[in-house]
C-alpha positions, -999 to 999 in steps of 0.1 A, spaced: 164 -193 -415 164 -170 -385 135 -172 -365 124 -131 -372 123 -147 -408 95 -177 -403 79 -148 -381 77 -125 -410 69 -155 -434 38 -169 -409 21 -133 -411 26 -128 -448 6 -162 -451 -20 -150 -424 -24 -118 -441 -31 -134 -475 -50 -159 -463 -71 -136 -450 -81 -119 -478 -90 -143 -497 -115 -155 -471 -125 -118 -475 -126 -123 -516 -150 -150 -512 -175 -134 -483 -173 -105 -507 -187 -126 -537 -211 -148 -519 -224 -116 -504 -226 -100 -540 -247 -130 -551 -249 -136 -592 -237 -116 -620 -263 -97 -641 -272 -125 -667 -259 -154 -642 -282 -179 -626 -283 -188 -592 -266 -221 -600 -240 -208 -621 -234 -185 -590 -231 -214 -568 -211 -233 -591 -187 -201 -594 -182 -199 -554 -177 -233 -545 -146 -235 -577 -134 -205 -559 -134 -224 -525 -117 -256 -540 -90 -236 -560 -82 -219 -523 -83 -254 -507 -63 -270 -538 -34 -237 -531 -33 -243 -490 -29 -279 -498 -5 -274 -521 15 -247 -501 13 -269 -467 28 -297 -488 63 -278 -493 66 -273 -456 90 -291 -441 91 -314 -410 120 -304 -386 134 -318 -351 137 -285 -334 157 -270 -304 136 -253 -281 143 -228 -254 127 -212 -225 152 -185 -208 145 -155 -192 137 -146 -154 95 -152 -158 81 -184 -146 65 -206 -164 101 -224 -184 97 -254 -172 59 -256 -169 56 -244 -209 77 -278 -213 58 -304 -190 31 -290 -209 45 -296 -244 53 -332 -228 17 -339 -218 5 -326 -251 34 -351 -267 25 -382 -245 -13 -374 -259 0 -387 -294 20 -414 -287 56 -398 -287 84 -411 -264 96 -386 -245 122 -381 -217 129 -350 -193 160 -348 -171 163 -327 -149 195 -308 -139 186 -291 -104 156 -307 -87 169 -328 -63 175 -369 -69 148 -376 -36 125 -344 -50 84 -354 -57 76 -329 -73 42 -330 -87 53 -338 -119 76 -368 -108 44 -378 -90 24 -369 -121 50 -393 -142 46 -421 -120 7 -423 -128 10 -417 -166 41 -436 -168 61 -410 -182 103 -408 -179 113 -375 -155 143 -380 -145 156 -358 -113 198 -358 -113 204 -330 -90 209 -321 -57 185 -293 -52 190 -250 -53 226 -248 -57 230 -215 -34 221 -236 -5 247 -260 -16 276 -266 8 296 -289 -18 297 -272 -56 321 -299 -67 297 -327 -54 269 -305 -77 291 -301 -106 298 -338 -104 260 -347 -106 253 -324 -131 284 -336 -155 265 -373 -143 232 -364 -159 245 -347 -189 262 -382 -198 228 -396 -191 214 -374 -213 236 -380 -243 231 -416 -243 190 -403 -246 198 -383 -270 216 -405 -289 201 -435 -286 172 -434 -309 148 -443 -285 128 -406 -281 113 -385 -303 118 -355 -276 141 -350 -248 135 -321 -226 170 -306 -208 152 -290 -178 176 -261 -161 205 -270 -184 212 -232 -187 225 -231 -150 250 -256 -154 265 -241 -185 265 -204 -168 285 -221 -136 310 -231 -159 299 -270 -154 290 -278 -186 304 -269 -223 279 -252 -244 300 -264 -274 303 -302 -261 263 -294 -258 253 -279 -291 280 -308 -309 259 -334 -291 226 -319 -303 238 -315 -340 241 -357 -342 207 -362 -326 183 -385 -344 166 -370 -379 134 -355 -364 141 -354 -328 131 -323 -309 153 -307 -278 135 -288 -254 163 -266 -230 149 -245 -201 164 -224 -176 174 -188 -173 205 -170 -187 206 -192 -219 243 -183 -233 244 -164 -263 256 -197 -288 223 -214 -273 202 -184 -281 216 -189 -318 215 -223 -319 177 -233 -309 152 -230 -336 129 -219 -314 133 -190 -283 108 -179 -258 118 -157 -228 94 -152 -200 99 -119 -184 90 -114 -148 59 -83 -147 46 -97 -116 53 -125 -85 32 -135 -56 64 -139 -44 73 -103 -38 43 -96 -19 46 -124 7 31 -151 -11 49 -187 -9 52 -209 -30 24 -233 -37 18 -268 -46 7 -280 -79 17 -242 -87 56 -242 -84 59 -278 -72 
């Protein structure tokens, strides 16, 4: 199902539900029928409030549960920070989670690696920093061939319920990484297990892929007016 479909689908339901929140302000605000006692009224609203509980209940109960593939492209901030938060919120009901990260360097502490330590959470740094500063590419597409066959055994292990691929769009866009080897690898994930990807330039099979796409697009950056980066902000 595309995801323009579920869209579509989601504000159908809001839609209906709300009108039949409107249905029943309308007859409570109408009060009793000529002839009809105030508890007959009552009766009458509240089996018009169960019989719209009984229906959600009922329609929430052919939903299915999915693992989904998540992505955060485009050239706004916030990819990465969307997905440590989605960790914390994770972590907060008991999930087992993992995050490995493509680019940050292997000797980065970052706020969240710091952040991990104290919570005892699993962010995993397997790069060697910005790679146009790098002097050695092959050294960098060595590491980040290292940490995708780290991230496979996560993946496949059956130990996580989600495993976040933090700046895994780079890699693929250098050329370092097979998007097909990638997706192939996510398709015999564990029954339930959700992928988060971030980074920008997501390759068109990833876009198609993912159940779930966000881009962030740039309106404004401190950045451009002088402004540097700043802890607990970007790092």
């Amino acid at each position: 199902m595309s995801q323009e479909t579920d869209q579509d689908e989601s504000i159908d339901e809001e839609a209906e539900e709300a009108e039949e929140i409107a249905e029943l302000e309308r007859v409570e605000t109408e009060g009793p029928l000529p002839g009809e006692s105030r508890n007959d009224f009552a009766a009458r609203l509240h089996a018009a409030q169960v019989a719209r509980h009984l229906k959600r209940k009922e329609e929430r109960s052919k939903r299915i549960n999915k693992g989904l593939v998540i992505l955060n492209t485009g050239n706004g901030k916030g990819k990465t920070t969307a997905a440590l938060g989605l960790l914390l919120r994770a972590w907060g009901r008991g999930m087992r989670i993992c995050m490995l990260q493509f680019i940050k360097s292997k000797t980065g502490n970052w706020g969240e690696n710091r952040a991990s330590k104290i919570l005892n959470l699993e962010i995993i740094p397997m790069g060697d920093g910005f790679t146009w500063t790098s002097e050695d590419l092959e050294k960098d597409k060595a590491m980040a061939q290292e940490c995708w066959k780290l991230c496979q055994a996560k993946i496949l292990s059956h130990d996580y319920d989600i495993v976040i691929l933090d700046e895994i769009t780079y890699v693929i866009s250098y050329g370092w990484l097979s998007v097909e080897e990638i997706i192939e690898t996510l398709q015999q994930r564990p029954t339930g297990m959700h992928i988060i990807l971030t980074g920008r330039n997501a390759v068109p099979e990833l876009v198609e892929y993912a159940d779930l796409v966000t881009e962030m697009r740039e309106i404004k950056h401190p950045y451009k007016e002088g402004i540097r980066a700043q802890q607990g902000i970007e790092f």
